[in-house]
N, C-alpha and C positions, 0 to 999 in steps of 0.2 A: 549489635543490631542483627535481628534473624533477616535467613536469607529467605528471599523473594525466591519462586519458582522462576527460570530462564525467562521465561515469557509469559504475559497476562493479556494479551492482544492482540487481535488479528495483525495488527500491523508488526508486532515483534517487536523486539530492541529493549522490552524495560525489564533489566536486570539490576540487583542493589548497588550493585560497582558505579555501575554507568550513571542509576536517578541521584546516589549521595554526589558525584563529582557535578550534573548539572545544579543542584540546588545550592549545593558549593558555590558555584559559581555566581549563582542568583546571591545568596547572601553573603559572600563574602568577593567581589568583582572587584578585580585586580586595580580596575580602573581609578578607584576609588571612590565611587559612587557615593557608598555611604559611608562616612566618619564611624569607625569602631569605636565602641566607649574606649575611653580612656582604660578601665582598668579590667580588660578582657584579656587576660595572658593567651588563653587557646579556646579557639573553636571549632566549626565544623571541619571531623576526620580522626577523630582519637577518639578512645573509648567514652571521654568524659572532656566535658569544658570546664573553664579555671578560668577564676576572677577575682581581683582582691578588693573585699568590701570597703566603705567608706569606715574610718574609723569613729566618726563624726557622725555619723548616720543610721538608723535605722534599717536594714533589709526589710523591704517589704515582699512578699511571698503570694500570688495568686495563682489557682489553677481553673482552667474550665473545658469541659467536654461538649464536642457539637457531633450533632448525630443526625444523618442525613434524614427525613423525612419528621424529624421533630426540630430540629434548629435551622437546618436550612432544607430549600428543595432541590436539589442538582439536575433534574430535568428541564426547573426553570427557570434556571440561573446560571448566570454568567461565572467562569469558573472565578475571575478573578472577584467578582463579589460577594463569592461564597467566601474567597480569602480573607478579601475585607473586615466582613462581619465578624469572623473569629477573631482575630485581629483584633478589631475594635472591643467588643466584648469584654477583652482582658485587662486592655488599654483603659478601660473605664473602672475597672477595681479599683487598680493603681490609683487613679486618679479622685476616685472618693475615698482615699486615703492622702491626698496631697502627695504622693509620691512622683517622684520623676524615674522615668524606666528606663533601666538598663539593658536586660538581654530577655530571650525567651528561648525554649525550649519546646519543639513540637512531636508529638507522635502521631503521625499519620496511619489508619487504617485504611485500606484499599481494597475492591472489589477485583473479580477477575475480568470483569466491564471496566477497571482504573483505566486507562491511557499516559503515556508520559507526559502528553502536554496540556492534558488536562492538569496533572499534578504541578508542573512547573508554572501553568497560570497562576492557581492558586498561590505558592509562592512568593511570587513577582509580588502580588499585590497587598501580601502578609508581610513580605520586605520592607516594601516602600513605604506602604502606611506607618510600622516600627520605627524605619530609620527618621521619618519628620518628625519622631520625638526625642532621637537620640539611641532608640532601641536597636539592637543586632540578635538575630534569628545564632543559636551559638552550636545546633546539636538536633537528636532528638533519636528518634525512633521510627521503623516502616514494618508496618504486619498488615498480614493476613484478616478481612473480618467480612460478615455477610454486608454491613451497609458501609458505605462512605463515615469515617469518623476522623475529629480531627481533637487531639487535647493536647491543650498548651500549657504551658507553665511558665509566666512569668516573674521577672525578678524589679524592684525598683528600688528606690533607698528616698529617703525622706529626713529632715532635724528632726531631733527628739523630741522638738517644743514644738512642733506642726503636723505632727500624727493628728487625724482625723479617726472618730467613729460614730460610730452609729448614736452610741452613748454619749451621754453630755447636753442632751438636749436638757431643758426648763422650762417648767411651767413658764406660761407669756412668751418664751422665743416666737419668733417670726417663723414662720416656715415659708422658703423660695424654692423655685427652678430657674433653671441656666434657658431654659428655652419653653416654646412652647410644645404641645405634647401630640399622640396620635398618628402622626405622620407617618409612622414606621408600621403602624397596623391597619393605614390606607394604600399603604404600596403593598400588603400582603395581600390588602383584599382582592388590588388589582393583579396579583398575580397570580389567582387562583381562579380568577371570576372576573375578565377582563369587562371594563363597564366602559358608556360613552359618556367622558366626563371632560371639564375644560386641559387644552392640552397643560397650561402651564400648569395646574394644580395634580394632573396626571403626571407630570416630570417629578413635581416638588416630592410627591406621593414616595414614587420607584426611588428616585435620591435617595428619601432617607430610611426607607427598609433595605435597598440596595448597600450603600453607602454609607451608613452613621456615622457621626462625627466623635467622637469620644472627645471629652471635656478636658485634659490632660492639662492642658495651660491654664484653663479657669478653674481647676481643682488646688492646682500648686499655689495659682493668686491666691485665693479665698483659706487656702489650711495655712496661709502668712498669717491671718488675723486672729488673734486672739477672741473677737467676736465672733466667732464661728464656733457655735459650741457643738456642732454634730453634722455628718454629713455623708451620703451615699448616694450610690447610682442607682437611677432610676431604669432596671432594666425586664423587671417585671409585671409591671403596673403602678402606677402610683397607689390605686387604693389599695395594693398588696405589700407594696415598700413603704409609704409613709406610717403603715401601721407598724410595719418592722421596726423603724426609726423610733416611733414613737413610747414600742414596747422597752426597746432595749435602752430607751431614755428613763423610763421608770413614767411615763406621760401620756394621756391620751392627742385626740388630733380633734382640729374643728377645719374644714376646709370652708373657706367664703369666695375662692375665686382661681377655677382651673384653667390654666392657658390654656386653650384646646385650637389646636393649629389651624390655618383655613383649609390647609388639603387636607386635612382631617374631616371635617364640617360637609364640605365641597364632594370626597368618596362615600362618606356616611350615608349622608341625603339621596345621592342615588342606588345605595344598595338598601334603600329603606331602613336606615339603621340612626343613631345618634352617633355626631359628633363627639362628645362627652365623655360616652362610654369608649369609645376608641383612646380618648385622654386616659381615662381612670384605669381603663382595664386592659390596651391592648400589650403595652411593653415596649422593647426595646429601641425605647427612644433614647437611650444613655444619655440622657441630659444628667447632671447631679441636684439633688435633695437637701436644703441644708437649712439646720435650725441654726437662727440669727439674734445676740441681745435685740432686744423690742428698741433702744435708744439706737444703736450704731446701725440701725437696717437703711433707713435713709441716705445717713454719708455711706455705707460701703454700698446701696445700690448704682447712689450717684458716680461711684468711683468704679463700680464694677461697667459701666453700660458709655464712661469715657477708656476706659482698659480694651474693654474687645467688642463696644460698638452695637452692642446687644443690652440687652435688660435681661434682670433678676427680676421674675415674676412672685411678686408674694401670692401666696398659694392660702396663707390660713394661719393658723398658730397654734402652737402645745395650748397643753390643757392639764390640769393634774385628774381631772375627770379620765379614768381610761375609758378606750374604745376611742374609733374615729368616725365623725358626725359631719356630714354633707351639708351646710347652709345655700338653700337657694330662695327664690320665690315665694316658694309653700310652707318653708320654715325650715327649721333642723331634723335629719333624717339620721339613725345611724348607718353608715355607709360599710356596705361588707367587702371585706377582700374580695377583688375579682378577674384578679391577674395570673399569670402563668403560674404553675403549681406542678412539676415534675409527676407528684403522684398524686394528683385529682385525677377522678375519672371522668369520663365524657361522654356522653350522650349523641356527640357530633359525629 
């Protein structure tokens, strides 16, 4: 791990020795907070962590990079929500893979603006989120960079006969979501352009752009079933992920019916905006995406919405026609990708 210069802050004290022993502490607290996996030989404080795989199992392998003023905003956010979100994020691969997670690995980039308890917020709440799935924070890295960055690496293991992908969908599959959508690009709107809107649907908003829930337990039910021929998270947009889905199926898409959340609907309307598009195009609502046989969508909705108390929203169904087409009112439209796009450029 390179070393920090002595000090990054007016207030002093964050040196590499001193931030690796508190985060130590955050992820590995003697107390026993959180249950280590099982098969985690060593972690944080050696050059390298050790784990011995299932032999029964799949390792499944994600990684993702957040970058302050493109993935979160740290001006106006809460540090431990900025944790959350990465956190979650990763937690949601895993999970459109049926995988259950094991460990993670983080490399933090810091500013000379960092602070230490800024860093150990974020932590805490990258801890805790992990360990209610089983995951432990095992290692990582701390440098030097001009913005806030934070890239994780996660590890999960899954059976062989319960790998999910993208692939496998068929013509007539159902296509669902785990929830309804938009939520997460009504709390952005409100935190960038605060509006006077009803309080509860203002909370529901921040929740789930703040807070997202990662699908981790309704990932691993659903990649049980053999009727599940495909499936991903939805953390770009649906009209930019269901075409993913549908490509890497060898299928196009017909959409007949997009959940689109009430705090969705509820921020839209007052920023003069659509509901809708907040569903299709805002993102990172981490709900999961998944093509369903046409017979088994019924009983595994039934069974899915007595399991965790929610509904599996059918969304629309493959198509062997590619491209993906929006049914509403007016008729069939074909519907463009309109979600996050790393290297779109913007006009904004």
């Amino acid at each position: 791990m390179p070393r920090l210069p002595e000090r990054t802050d007016a207030d002093g004290g964050l040196t590499e020795d001193s931030l690796v022993a508190a985060l130590r502490a955050i992820c590995e607290p003697e107390d026993g907070t959180f249950a280590p996996p099982r098969r985690v030989a060593l972690g944080i404080g050696d050059d390298a962590a050790a784990w011995q795989p299932s032999r029964s199992h799949l390792s499944v392998i994600t990684s993702d990079a957040l970058v302050d003023g493109v993935h979160f905003l740290s001006d106006a956010m809460e540090a431990g929500a900025i944790g959350h979100r990465a956190m979650a994020a990763n937690l949601s691969d895993l999970a459109a893979m049926g995988a259950r997670p094991i460990l993670a690995t983080v490399v933090l980039g810091v500013t000379r603006a960092t602070t230490q308890p800024w860093i150990l917020e974020v932590y805490r709440e990258m801890a805790r989120l992990g360990a209610r799935f089983g995951l432990r924070i095992v290692g990582g890295d701390i440098v030097r960079v001009p913005a806030a960055t934070f890239s994780l690496t996660l590890v999960g293991e899954v059976a062989r006969g319960r790998l999910k992908r993208r692939a496998g969908g068929r013509p007539g599959d159902v296509l669902a979501v785990t929830g309804p959508l938009g939520a997460s690009r009504a709390g952005l709107e409100l935190t960038l352009r605060p509006r006077a809107v009803d309080a509860a649907m203002q909370a529901a908003a921040m929740r789930s752009f703040a807070m997202p829930e990662p699908r981790v337990r309704e990932g691993r039910w659903l990649a049980a079933s053999a009727n599940v021929h495909a499936m991903m998270d939805c953390s770009d947009g649906l009209s930019t992920d269901v075409a993913r889905l549908a490509r890497a199926s060898g299928c196009g898409a017909e959409l007949t019916a997009v959940p689109v959340a009430e705090a969705a609907r509820v921020v839209a309307a007052a920023a003069g905006d659509d509901g809708l598009r907040y569903a299709l195009d805002g993102g990172e609502d981490f709900e999961l995406i998944v093509a369903v046989a046409p017979r088994a969508f019924a009983h595994l909705s039934r069974a899915f919405a007595a399991r965790f108390g929610t509904a599996l929203h059918r969304i629309g169904r493959l198509t062997e026609a590619a491209g993906v087409r929006l049914v509403d009112a007016a008729g069939s439209h074909p519907l463009e990708a309109g979600g996050f796009d790393h290297f779109a450029t913007s006009e904004s």
